[in-house]
N, C-alpha and C positions, 0 to 999 in steps of 0.2 A: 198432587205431585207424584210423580215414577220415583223408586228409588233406583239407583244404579245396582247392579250387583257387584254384592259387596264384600263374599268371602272370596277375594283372592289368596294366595297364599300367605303373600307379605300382611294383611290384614290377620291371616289366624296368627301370625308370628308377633304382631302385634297389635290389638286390633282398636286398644284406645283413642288414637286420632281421631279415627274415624267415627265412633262412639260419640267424641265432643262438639264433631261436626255436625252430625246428625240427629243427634238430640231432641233439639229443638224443634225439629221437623216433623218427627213422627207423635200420632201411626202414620205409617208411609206406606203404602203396596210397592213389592219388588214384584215386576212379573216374572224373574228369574230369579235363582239363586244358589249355590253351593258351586263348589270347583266342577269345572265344565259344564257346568247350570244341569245337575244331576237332579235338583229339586224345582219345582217352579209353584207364584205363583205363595205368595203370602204377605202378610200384614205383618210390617217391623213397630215394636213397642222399643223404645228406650229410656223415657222417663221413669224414674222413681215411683211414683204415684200408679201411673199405667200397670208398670210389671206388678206390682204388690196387689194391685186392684183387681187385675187380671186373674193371679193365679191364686187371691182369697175366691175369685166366683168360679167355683168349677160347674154351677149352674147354666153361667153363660156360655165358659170358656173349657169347654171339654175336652179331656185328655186324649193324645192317640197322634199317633207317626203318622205323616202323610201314606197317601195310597202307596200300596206293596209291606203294610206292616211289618214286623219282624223279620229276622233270621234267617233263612231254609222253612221262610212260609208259616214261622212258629209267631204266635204275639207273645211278648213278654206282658206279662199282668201286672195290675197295679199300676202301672206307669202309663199303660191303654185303656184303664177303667176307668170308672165312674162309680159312682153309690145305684145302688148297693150292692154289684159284685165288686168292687173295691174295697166296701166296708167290710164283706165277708173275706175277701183274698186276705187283708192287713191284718184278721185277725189271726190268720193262720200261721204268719212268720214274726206279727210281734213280741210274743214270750223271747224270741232268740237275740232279741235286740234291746230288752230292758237294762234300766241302769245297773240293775243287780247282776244281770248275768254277764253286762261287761266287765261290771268291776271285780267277777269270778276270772272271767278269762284275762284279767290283766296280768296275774303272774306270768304265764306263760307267754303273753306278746312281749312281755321284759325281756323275757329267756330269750326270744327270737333273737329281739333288738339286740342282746349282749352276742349273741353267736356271730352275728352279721357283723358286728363295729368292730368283732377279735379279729375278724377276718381282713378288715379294714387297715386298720392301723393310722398310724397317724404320717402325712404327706397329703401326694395330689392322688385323685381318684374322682371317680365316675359313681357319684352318688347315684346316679339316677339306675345304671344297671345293677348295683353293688348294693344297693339296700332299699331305695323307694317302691322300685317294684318287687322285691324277694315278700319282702316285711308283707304287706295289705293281701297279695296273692294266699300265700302263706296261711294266714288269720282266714281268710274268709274261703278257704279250702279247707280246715279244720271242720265250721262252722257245717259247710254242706256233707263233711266227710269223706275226702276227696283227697288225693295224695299229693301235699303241699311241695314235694320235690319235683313236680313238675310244672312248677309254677311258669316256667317259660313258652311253655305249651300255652298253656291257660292263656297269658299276656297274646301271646299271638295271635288267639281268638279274640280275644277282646279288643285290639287295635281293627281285626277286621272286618267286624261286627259296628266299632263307630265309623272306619271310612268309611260311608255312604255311599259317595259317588262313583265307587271302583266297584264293579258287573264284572272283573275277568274272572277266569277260571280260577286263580288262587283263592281270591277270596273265595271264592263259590266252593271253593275244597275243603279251604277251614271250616268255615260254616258249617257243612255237611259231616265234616270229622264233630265237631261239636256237639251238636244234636246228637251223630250217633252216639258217643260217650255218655252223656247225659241219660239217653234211651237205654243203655246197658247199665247203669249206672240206677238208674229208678226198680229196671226190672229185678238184678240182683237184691236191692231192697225190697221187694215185695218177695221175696222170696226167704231171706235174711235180714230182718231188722238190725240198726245200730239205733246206738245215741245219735242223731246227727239230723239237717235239716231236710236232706232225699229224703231218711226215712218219713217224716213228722210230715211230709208231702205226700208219702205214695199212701198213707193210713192216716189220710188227714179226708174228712166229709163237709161237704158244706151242705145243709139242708138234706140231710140224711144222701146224700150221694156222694160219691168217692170222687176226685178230680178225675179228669180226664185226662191223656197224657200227654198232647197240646198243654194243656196248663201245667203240668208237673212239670213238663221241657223248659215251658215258658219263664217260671219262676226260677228254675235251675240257670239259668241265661242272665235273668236280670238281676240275681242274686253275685253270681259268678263276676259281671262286669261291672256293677253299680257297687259291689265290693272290694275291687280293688281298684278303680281308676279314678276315681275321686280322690281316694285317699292317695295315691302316688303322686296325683298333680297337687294336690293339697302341701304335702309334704315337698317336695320339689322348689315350689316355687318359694317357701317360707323359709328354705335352707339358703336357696338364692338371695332371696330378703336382707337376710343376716348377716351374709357373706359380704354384701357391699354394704352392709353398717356396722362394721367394729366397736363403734361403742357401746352400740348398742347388746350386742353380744357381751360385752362386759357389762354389760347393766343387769342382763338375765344371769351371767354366772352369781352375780351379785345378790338378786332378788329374786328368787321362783315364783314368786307370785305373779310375777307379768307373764307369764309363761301361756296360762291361757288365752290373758288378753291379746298376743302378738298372733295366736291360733286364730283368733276374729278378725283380727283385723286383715290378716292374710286371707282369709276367706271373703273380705270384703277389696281388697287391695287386689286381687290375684286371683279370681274366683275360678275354681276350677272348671265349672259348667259356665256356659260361656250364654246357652241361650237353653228353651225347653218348645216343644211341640203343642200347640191348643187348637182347637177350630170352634168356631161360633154355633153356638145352637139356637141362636134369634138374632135379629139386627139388632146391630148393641152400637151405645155411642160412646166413646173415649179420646176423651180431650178435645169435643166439639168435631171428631169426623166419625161419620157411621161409617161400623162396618158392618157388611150385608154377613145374613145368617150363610153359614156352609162354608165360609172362609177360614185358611188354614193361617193363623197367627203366632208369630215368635215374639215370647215375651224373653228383652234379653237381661237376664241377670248383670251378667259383666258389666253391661252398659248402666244397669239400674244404678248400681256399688258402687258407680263413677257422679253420680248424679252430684252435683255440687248442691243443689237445691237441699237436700239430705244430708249430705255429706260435705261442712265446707272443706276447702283445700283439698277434693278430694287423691288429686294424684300425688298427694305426701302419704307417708305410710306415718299414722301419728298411733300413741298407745290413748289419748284422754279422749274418746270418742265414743257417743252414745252408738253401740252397735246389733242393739236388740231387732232392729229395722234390716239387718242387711237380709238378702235373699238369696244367699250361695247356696241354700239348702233349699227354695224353693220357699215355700209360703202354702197355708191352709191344708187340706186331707190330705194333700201330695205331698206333704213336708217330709224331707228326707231321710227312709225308716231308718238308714244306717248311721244320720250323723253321729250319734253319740259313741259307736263303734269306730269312728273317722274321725272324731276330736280327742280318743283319748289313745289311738294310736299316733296321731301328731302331738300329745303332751307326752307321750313315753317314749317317744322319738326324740323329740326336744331336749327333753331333762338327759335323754342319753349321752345324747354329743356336749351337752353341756357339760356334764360327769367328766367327759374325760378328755374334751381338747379346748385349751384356752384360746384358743384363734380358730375361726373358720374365715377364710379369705376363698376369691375367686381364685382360678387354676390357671395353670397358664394358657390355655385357649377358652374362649367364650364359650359358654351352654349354647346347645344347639333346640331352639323353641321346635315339637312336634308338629307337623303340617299334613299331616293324615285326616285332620276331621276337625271342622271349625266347630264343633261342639263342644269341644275343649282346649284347656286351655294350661299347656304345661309344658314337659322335658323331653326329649328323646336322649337326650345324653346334659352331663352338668358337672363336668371337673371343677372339684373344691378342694383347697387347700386344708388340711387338717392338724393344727397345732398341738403338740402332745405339752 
C-alpha cells in the first residue's frame, strides 16, 4: 500500500486523526513527504510494538537524517551515530546531564522560573513567548556557557534548523550565523577555558585525539536545539492540558505528588517529538512486511503514545496509567540524554504556577499550534488565563 503524504499543515496542527487512521496500515512507504515533499521516500511505523522495536534495534535501524545531513553541512552527533562513536560522543556530554548535576542546578532554574512569573503576573498572557521559551533557552545556555539573554536569537536558530523544507536564503542566514557563533565561541575556548560545556568539548579527546571541529559545531547545535525545544513543547502543551481541566488543576494544587505523573502523561498525551529519522542496515521484517535494506524509516512516537493496544482510551488524558512504555523520549542508546534535565524543568515549572495561581483557564483567543516542522509538536503562541 502507498501512503499519501501526510504532513500537511492542518495534520502538524493536529496530527492524531490521522495517526488513528493509519495505524493499522503501516509499515506503509510514503514515496513523498514533508511540506512541499521537501523529503521523499520512507517507511512510516505507527504502531506501539514497531516504534519501541525499531528504536531498541539500532542494529538494524540506524541513526541519521536523510541525505543532506545537518545545518550549514555540519552533522549533529549522537543523534547521526551509531556504536561506537556514539558510545564514545555520550560519554563526553553525560557527566552534564546526571541526576546530580541537575539536581545542583535546580536552585537556580527555580530562580529563573520565579524572575519569569514576577514578570507575568496574574491575567491573560502568552505563555508560550513569556516563559516556555525564555525558561529551557536560558538553562541550557548556562550549560554550554552562552549568554542566556539572547535566548531569542538562539530560538530563532533553532526553529530554522527544524523547518526542513524551507532552502530560502533566511534560513540559510541563520544557519550560517549559527555555526559561526558556535566556531567563535569554541575558539575563544580553546583559548580561555570556563566551567562550561564548549569548553569540556574543545579539551575533550576521544582515543587520544582532540574533536574536530565539525563535531565540536556538531554537538554545540544538538546540544543548543535538543535543549531547549523539547522542553518548550513539553511545557506548552501540559500548561494547555490543564488549562482545559480545572479540576484537575485543583487536584494538583491539592496533591504534589501527581505532579510528576501529569509530566508522563503529557509526554505520552502530547509528545513533543512527533517522529525520529532511521534507515535500515539489512532487510528487516516488521509486522509481516519487509523492509529492504538502505530504506529511510520514520518511527513515529506521537503515533506510538496513541496506540490504544498499549494505551487504553488513549485520547483521554488519565493520571492511573502504566506509563514506563511511552516513547517521547525515544527508546534504547538514543534515549534522550537530556530527559531528566526536561522533566525537572516541567516539575519546577508546574509547582511554580501552582505556587502562585489558583486558576489557569484558556485566554481569550485559542493557542496558535506551530507549523514550521512536522517533527514537532507544540505552541507558537498560548494565551492563558492566570488566577492570583
Amino acid at each position: 500500500m502507498q501512503a499519501p503524504s501526510i504532513f500537511s499543515e492542518e495534520m502538524t496542527v493536529n496530527p492524531y486523526p490521522a495517526y488513528q487512521a493509519m495505524r493499522d496500515q503501516t509499515p506503509v512507504h510514503s514515496a513523498s513527504f514533508g511540506p512541499g515533499q521537501g523529503l521523499r521516500g520512507a517507511w512510516i511505523l505507527m504502531r506501539h510494538d514497531d516504534v519501541y522495536g525499531a528504536l531498541r534495534d539500532h542494529e538494524t535501524f540506524a541513526s541519521g537524517f536523510p541525505a543532506g545531513g545537518g545545518p550549514g553541512g555540519v552533522s549533529m552527533v549522537l543523534i547521526n551515530d551509531d556504536p561506537p562513536r556514539h558510545t564514545r560522543f555520550r560519554k563526553l556530554v553525560n557527566k552534564a546531564f546526571t541526576p546530580r548535576r541537575i539536581a545542583e542546578l535546580e536552585p537556580w532554574i527555580t530562580g529563573v522560573a520565579d524572575e519569569l512569573l514576577a514578570e507575568v503576573g496574574p491575567g491573560e498572557t502568552d505563555v508560550v513567548s513569556n516563559y516556555t521559551i525564555p525558561l529551557p533557552v536560558k538553562v541550557i545556555a548556562r550549560l554550554l556557557g552562552i549568554p542566556g539573554e539572547e535566548y531569542r536569537t538562539f530560538k530563532s536558530w533553532t526553529d530554522s534548523v527544524l523547518n526542513f523544507d524551507s532552502g530560502g536564503p533566511d534560513r540559510m542566514q541563520k544557519v550560517f550565523e549559527m555555526v559561526t557563533y558556535f566556531g567563535k565561541m569554541a575558539a575563544a575556548r580553546r583559548e580561555h577555558g570556563a566551567e562550561d560545556l564548549i569548553t569540556a568539548l574543545v579539551e575533550a579527546e576521544v582515543e587520544g585525539e582532540a574533536l574536530q571541529d565539525s563535531e565540536v559545531l556538531g554537538f554545540c547545535i544538538l546540544l543548543l536545539i535538543a535543549g531547549n525545544e523539547t522542553t518548550t513543547n513539553l511545557m506548552g502543551n501540559m500548561l494547555n492540558v490543564l488549562a482545559e481541566r480545572p479540576a484537575l488543576w485543583a487536584q494538583l494544587r491539592d496533591d504534589r505528588s501527581l505532579v510528576p505523573i501529569v509530566i508522563e502523561e503529557t509526554l505520552r498525551f502530547e509528545s513533543p517529538v512527533q517522529f525520529l529519522f532511521r534507515r535500515t542496515t539489512r532487510d528487516t521484517e516488521v509486522s509481516g512486511v519487509t523492509i529492504p535494506e538502505g530504506q529511510s524509516v520514520l518511527p513515529f512516537v506521537g503515533a506510538a503514545n496513541r496506540d490504544p493496544s498499549e494505551f487504553p482510551d488513549p485520547d483521554e488524558f488519565r493520571l492511573d496509567r502504566d506509563l514506563h512504555n511511552h516513547v517521547a523520549f525515544g527508546m534504547g542508546i538514543h534515549y534522550c540524554l537530556g530527559s531528566p534535565l526536561a522533566r525537572a524543568e516541567a516539575r519546577i515549572t508546574l509547582n511554580a504556577f501552582l505556587d502562585r495561581f489558583d486558576r489557569l483557564e484558556p485566554g481569550s483567543t485559542p493557542g496558535l499550534r506551530q507549523t514550521g516542522s512536522p517533527i514537532i509538536y507544540g505552541f507558537r503562541e498560548l494565551p492563558l488565563t492566570l488566577g492570583a
